[in-house]
C-alpha positions in Angstrom: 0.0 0.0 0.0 1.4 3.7 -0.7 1.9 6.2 2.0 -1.7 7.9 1.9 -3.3 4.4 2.5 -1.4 3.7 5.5 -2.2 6.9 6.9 -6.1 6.7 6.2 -5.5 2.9 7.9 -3.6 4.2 10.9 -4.8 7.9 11.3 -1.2 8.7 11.1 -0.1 11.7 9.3 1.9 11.3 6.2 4.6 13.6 7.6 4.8 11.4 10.8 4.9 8.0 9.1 7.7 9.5 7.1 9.1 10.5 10.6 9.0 7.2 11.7 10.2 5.9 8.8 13.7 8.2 8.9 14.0 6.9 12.9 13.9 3.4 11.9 10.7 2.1 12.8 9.3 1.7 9.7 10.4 -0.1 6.4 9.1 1.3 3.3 10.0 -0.3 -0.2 10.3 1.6 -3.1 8.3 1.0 -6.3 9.8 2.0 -10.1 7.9 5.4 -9.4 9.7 6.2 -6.3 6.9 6.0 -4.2 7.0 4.3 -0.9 5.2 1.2 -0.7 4.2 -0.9 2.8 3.0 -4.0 3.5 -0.2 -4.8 5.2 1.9 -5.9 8.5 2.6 -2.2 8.8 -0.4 -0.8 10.0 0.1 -3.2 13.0 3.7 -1.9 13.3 2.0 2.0 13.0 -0.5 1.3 15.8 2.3 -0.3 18.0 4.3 2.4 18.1 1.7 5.0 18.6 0.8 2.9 21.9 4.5 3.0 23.0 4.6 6.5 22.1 1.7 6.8 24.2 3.6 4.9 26.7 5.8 8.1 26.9 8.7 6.0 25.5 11.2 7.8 22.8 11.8 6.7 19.6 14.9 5.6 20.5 13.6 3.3 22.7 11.0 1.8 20.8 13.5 1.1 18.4 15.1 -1.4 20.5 12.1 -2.6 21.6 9.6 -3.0 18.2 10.9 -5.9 17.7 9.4 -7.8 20.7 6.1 -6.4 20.3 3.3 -8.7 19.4 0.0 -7.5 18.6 -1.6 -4.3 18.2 -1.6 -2.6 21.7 1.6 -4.2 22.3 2.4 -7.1 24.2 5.7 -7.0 25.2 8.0 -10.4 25.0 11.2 -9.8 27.2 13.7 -10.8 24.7 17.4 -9.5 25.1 17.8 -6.2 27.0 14.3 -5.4 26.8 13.8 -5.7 30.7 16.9 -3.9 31.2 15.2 -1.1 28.8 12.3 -0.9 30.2 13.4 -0.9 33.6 15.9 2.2 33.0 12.7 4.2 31.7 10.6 3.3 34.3 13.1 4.7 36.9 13.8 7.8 34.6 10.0 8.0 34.2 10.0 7.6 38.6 12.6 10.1 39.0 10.6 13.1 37.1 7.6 12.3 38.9 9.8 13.3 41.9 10.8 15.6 40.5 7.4 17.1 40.1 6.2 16.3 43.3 9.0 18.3 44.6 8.3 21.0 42.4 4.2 20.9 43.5 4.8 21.2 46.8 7.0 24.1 46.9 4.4 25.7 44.9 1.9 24.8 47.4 3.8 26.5 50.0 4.4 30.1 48.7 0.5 30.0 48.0 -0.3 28.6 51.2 2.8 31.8 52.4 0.7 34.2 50.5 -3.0 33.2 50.9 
């Protein structure tokens, strides 16, 4: 399928399909006109990275770990690494949320100073 079917599958914007395409989450043949061409399998691939994206994991790291997802919303299989990738985000992802909290409550306090 070209490029403008995929998106009308997925509800992915051309530009970001390319997008993923240049970060190496997509693979895109090329036809005798030049035109990118996908296989069906890649609406599957589209929806699983929009749920990792969703996820709040990067690009980068759904490159490594595309490859063990199974079905659309994904399923994770821990091959290789992919614990040890996860894991690393998950305590990034825990460390911001300190992070905030920290920030929330001393923006409690100078309204709590001022009210």
């Amino acid at each position: 399928m070209l490029i403008g079917e995929l998106s009308r599958r997925t509800g992915v914007s051309t530009r970001l399909l390319r997008y993923y395409e240049a970060q190496g989450l997509l693979n895109a043949e090329r036809g005798t006109n030049g035109y990118r061409c996908y296989d069906d399998d890649t609406v599957v691939t589209v929806r699983q990275v929009r749920a990792l994206l969703d996820a709040g994991l990067t690009t980068e790291v759904i490159r490594a770990v595309l490859p063990c997802a199974r079905g659309e919303e994904p399923e994770i299989e821990m091959c290789a690494d992919v614990r040890a990738i996860l894991n690393r985000v998950l305590a990034d992802t825990d460390e911001r949320i300190g992070d905030l909290q920290r920030s929330r409550s001393v923006l409690v306090g100078y309204l709590g100073a001022k009210a």
